[in-house]
N, C-alpha and C positions, 0 to 999 in steps of 0.2 A: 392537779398535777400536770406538767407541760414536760414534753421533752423536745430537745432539740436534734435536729439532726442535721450532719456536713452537707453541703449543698455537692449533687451529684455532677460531676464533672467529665467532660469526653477523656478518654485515654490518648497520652499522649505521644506519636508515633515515636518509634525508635529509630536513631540516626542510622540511615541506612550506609552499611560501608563503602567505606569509598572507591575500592578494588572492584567491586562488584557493580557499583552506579557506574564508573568509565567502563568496563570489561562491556557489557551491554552496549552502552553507548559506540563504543567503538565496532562489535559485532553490529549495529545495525548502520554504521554506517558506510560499513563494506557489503552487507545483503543486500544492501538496496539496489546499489549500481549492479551487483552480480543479476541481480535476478531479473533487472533492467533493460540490462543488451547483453550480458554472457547467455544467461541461462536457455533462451531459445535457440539460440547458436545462428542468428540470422546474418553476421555481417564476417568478409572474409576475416576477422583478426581471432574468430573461434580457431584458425590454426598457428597463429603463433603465439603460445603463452605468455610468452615475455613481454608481448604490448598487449595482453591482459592485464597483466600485473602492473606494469605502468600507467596505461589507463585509468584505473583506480585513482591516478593520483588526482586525475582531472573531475572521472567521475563521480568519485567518493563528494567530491563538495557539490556537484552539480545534484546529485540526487541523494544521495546519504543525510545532508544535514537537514533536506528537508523535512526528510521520513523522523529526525528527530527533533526537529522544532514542531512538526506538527503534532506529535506523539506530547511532549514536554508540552503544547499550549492545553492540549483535551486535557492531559492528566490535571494539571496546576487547576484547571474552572472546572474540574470534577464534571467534565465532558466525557462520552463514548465514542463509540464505533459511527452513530450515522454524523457528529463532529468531523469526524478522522476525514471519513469517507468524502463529503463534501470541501474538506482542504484541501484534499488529494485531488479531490476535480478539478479545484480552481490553480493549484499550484499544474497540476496536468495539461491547463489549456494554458498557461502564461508558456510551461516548457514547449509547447507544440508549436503557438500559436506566435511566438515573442522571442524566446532565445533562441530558439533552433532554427523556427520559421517552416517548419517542416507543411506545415498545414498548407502555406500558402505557396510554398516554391514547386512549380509545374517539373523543376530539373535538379531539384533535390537530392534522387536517384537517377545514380547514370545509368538505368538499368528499363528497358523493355517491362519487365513486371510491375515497374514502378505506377504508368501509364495503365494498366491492364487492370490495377487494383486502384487506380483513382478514377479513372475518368467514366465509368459508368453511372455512378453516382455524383457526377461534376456538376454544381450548379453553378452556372457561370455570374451570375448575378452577385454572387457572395464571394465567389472565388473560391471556395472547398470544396472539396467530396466529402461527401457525409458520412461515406465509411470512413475514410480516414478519422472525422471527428468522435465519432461512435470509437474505432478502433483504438486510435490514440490515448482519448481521454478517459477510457474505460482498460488500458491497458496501465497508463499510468497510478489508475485509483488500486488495482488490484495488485501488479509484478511491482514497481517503482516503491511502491508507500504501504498499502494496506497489510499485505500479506506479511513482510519484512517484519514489519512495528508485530502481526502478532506472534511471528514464528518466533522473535528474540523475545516478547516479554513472557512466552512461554518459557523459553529458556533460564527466567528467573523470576518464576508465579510469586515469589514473596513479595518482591518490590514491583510488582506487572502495571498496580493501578497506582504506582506512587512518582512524582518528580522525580529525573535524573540528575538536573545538572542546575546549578544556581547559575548569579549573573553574568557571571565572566565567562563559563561556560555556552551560556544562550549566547554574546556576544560573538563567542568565537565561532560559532556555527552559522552565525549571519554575515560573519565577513567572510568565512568560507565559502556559502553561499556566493557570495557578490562575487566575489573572485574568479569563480568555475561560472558562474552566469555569463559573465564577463568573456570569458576565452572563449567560452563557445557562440556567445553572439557573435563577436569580431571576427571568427574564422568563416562562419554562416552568411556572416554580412556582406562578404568580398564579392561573392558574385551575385547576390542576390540580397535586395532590402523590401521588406511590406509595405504597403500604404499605411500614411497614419492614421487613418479609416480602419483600415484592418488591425492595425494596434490596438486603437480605441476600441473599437467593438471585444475584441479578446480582455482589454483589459476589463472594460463594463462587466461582461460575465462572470470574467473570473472574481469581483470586488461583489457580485449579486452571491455568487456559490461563500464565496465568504463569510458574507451579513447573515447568510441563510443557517451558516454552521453555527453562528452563534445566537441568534435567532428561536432557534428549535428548542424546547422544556429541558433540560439537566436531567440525567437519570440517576434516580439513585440505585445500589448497587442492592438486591436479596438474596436470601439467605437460601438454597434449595433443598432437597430432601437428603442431598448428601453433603450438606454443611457449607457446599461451595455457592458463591453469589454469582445472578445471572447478571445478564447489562442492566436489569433492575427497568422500575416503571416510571415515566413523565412525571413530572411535579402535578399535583393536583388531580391525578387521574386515578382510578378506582384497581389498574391493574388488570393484570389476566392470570386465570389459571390457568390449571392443563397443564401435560406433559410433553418432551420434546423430544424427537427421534434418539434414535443410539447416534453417536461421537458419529461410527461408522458407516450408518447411511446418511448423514448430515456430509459423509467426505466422499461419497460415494456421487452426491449428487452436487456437489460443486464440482466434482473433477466434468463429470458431463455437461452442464451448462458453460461453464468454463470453454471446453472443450468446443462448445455449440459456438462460443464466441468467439476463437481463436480460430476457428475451421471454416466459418458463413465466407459463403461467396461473395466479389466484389460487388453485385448488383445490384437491386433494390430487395429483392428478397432475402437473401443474405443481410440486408441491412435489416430488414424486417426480425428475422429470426435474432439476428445477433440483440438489437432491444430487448424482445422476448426475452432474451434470456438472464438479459443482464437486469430487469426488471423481476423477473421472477427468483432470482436469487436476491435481490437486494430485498424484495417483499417478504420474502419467507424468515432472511436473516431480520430484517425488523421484527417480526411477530413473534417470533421464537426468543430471540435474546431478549422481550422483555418478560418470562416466563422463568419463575424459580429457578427450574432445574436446567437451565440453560446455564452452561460449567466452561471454564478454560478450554477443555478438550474439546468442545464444541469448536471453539475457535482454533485452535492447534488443527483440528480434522478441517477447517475450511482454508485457513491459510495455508496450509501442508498441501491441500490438493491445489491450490495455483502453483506452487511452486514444482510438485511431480508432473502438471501436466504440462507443462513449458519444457522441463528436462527430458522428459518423455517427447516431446514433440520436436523436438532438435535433432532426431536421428530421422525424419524425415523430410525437414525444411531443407531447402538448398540456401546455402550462403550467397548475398552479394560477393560477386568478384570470383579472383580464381583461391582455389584451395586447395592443399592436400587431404585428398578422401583420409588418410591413416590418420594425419593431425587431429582434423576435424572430428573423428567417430571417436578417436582417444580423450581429444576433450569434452563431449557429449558424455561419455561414460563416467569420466573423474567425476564430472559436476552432477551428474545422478549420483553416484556413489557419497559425494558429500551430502547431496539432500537428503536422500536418502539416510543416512548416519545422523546429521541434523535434527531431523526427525524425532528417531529414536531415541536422542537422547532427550529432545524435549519432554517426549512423551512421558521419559521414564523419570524426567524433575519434578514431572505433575502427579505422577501416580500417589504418589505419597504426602501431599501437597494439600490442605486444606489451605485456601483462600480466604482468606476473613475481612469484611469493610472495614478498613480503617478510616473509623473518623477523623477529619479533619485532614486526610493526607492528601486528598487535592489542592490546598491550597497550601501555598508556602513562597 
């Protein structure tokens, strides 16, 4: 006697609504520029909101769509976090190093400070300060893209690890892209243009950090002790166990390395420490996220503290240019008080929020 039985088939994801795929979409592609150049409060426009708000319209496509073309390419190849991270380098060194030109213009800033935090670490051979490369491009992977992508897909843990936007969508976020590339190179350009040495070389890296994103094992997503899936283990690899700190000293110790990195002095030792540190957080975030119980909140608790310690540390940067101190401190406070609320509500979308792999939803 033989029986037969149905052949066992993946479950097949549910059409994620559509209100909800743009509402995200659009939320990050306004957090990204805030968190960008508002949230530290570094250039004189932290005092007038109005070319805040304006702004946006430039910087939303210059940094917004990237954070969500890159978020939409990891998720689609059932890619992570060290994915993200390395697009975010390379799309960080083309912003520095290509549209803006920031890395290479000596007069970039009309500003004394400017001089004072580049030229210690100026290697003339290359034409960079290496703080700045270290600063930039580590500032870009963390405030610009990484933190963004996970504060909002906190904000919507059902769909976090699932595509947002189909083709026309992705199109319209590359030709937004171009556009805002576009303005801000030609406004960059007028008084200052890079060697195409200096192009080249920028662009070689940024095409190496690329290869490399997609290069690295897939991770698959487990299941942890409290039901939710960590960034899961390498193709082929045996895994790890062990357990992973609480949410809260996981946010307790990116606010400080963070902090270590926002803070190091121009010099070489400050550039020293600043690696340090951005090395010992990217090491720990590897080892940890491949580990069960490594949850959403973990994430929410690391991207949450880039974003409060830039808010936090805006009330003692001084703005290029001139400002009004009340402006200024006024919008220092709003934009904490929004992170801050941000937060909170992420936190409380998770609370009750089992995450579950769903098969097949990276690809589509």
């Amino acid at each position: 006697m033989t029986s037969h039985q149905a052949p066992i088939t993946a479950p097949i994801p549910a059409p994620l609504p559509t209100r909800t795929r743009i509402g995200a979409v659009v939320g990050l592609l306004f957090l990204s520029p805030i968190c960008a150049e508002y949230l530290i409060g570094y250039d004189q426009i932290i005092s007038d909101p109005l070319d805040m708000l304006t702004g946006l319209l430039v910087l939303g496509p210059l940094y917004g769509t990237v954070a969500v073309l890159i978020r939409e390419v990891a998720r689609r190849t059932g890619r992570g976090w060290p994915t993200m991270m390395l697009l975010s380098a390379a799309f960080g060194l083309i912003q520095a190093g290509v549209i803006d030109q920031s890395l290479f213009n000596p007069d970039f800033v009309d500003e004394a400070s400017w001089d004072d935090d580049r030229l210690p670490t100026f290697v003339a051979g290359l034409g960079v300060s290496v703080k700045h490369v270290v600063g930039f491009v580590g500032g870009h992977v963390i405030w610009s893209f990484c933190a963004p992508i996970g504060v909002v897909e906190s904000c919507v843990p059902r769909i976090a690890d699932r595509p947002w936007l189909g083709r026309v969508g992705i199109t319209v976020m590359i030709v937004l892209y171009g556009l805002g590339a576009l303005v801000i190179f030609k406004e960059h350009s007028k008084q200052f243009l890079a060697t195409p040495a200096q192009f080249g070389t920028v662009g070689l890296f940024a095409l190496g950090l690329a290869v490399a994103a997609f290069a690295i094992p897939r991770r698959f997503p487990r299941r942890g002790a409290d039901g939710r899936g960590g960034e899961g283990r390498d193709e082929g690899s045996r895994g790890s166990g062990g357990r992973v700190p609480p949410s809260w000293a996981v946010g307790c110790g990116a606010v400080v390395l963070m902090g270590a990195h926002q803070l190091s002095s121009p010099g070489w030792g400050g550039v020293a420490l600043n690696v340090a540190a951005l090395t010992l957080a990217g090491g720990a975030l590897l080892w940890w996220s491949g580990r069960p119980d490594w949850g959403p909140v973990h994430v929410l608790a690391v991207c949450g503290a880039a974003l409060v310690v830039n808010a936090a540390l805006s009330f003692v940067v001084e703005p290029l240019g001139d400002t009004s101190p009340v402006v200024k401190y006024g919008a220092n406070a709003v934009l904490m008080i929004v992170v801050l609320l941000l937060l909170g509500w992420a936190r409380r979308r998770l609370r009750h929020i089992i995450v579950r792999p769903l098969e097949g939803a990276h690809l589509s």
